[in-house]
C-alpha distance (Angstrom), angle and dihedral (degrees) to the residues before:
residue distance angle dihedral
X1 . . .
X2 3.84 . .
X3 4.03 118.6 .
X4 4.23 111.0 -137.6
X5 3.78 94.6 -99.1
X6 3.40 93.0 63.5
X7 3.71 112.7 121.4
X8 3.93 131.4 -176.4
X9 3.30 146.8 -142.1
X10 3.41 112.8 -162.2
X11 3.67 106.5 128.3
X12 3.41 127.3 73.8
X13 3.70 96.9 -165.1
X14 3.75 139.6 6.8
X15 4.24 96.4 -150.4
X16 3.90 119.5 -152.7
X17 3.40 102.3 171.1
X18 3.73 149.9 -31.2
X19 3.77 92.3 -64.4
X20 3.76 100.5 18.7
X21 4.32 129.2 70.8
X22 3.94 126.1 150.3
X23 3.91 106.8 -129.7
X24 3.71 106.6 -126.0
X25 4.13 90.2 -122.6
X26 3.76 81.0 75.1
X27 3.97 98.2 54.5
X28 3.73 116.9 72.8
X29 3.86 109.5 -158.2
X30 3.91 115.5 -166.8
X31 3.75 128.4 -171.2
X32 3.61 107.9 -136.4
X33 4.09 131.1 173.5
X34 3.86 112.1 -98.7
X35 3.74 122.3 -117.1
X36 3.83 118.9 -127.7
X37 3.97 144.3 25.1
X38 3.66 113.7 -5.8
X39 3.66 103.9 111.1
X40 3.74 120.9 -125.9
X41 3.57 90.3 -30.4
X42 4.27 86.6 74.4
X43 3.96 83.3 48.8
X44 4.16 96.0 59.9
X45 3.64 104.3 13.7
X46 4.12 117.4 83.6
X47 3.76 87.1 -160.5
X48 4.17 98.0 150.8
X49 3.54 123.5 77.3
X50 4.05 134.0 -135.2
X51 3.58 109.9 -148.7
X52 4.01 112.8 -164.2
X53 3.83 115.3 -172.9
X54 3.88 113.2 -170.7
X55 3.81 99.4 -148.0
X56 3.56 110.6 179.4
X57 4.17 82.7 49.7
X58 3.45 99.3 51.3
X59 3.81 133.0 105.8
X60 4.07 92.8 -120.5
X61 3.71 109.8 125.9
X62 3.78 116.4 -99.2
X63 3.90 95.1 -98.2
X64 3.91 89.4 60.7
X65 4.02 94.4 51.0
X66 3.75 95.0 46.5
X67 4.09 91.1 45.9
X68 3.81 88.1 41.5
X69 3.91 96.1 45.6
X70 3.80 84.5 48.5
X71 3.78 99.5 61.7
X72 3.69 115.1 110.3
X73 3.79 86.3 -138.6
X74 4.05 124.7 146.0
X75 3.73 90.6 -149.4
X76 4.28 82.8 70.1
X77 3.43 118.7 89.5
X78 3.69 123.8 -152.5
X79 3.67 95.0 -107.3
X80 4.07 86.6 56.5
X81 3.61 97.8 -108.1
X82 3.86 117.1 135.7
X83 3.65 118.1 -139.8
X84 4.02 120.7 -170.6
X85 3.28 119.2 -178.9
X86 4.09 114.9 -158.6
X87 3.65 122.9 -166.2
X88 4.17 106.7 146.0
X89 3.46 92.5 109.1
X90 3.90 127.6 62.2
X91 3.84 94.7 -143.5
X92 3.88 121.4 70.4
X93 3.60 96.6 -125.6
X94 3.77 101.5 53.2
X95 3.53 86.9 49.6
X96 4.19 92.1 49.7
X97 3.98 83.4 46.3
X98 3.62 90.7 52.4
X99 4.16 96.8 41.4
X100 4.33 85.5 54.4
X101 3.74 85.2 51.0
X102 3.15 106.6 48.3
X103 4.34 87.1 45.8
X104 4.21 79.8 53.5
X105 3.65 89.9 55.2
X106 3.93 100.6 48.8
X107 3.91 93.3 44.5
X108 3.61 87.2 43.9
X109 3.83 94.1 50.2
X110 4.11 97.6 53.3
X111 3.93 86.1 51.4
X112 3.67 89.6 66.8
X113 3.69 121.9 86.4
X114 3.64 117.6 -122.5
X115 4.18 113.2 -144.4
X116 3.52 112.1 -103.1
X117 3.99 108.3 -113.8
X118 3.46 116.7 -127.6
X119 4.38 118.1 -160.2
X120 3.87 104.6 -126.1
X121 3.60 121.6 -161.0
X122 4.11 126.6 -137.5
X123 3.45 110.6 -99.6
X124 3.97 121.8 -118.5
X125 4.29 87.4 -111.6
X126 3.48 91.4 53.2
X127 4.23 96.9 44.4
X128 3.55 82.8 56.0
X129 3.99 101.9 53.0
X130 3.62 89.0 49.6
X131 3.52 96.7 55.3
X132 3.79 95.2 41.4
X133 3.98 86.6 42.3
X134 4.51 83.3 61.2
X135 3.34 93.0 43.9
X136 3.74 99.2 55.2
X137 4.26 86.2 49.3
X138 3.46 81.6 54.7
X139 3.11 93.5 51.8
X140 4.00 91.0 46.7
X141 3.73 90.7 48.2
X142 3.77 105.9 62.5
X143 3.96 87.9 41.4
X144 3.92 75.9 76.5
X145 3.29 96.6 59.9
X146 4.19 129.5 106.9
X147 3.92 110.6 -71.1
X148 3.74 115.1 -132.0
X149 3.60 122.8 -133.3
């Protein structure tokens, strides 16, 4: 049975790409007791896992932190460090498995370049539809109304 400040080891590496991996000296993994249903189990069993990722200490290139540090995510602290908590699983090392990934994902996800968005404007063809397209419902409309006689 594992206390909640145990922390592992296991992995050697947490890879992001070709040229980029996370040392595991930088990710502190803690075993923590899960909240919710799961019977007694949940009350003896520190099966979730509290992942705390020191950004602005890291060895991630520069381009990472910045990108990282300017996410408008909850899970970053003031201080920069990224805590994930992962408790889907009921066994400890799904739930580490699934904490790394889910770190993997993030980093991954600031590396890629988002498409720059460029304002278009209606064109003159299009300006004119729409106004003919009102006008004929317009049109339609008041053929609803009362008939004289």
């Amino acid at each position: 049975m594992m206390n909640e400040s145990t922390k592992f080891s296991q992995i050697v590496m947490l890879v992001i790409s070709n040229y980029v991996s996370i040392p595991d000296a930088e990710i502190d993994l803690q075993g923590i007791r899960a909240q919710g249903a799961g019977g007694q189990n949940v009350n003896k069993v520190s099966s979730a896992i509290h992942l705390r990722f020191d950004i602005q200490a890291s060895s991630l290139p520069e381009f990472y932190k910045e990108e990282l540090l300017k996410l408008r995510d909850s899970r970053i602290t003031k201080d920069g460090v990224l805590v994930i908590k992962a408790q889907q699983f009921r066994t400890q090392e799904k739930n580490r498995d699934d904490a790394l990934k889910r770190l993997q994902l993030l980093v991954k996800g600031v590396a890629v370049r988002r498409k720059v968005r460029r304002p278009t404007k209606p064109t003159k063809g299009s300006k004119k539809r729409r106004i003919e397209s009102k006008v004929n419902r317009g049109k339609l409309k008041t053929l609803r109304g009362k008939i004289d006689h």
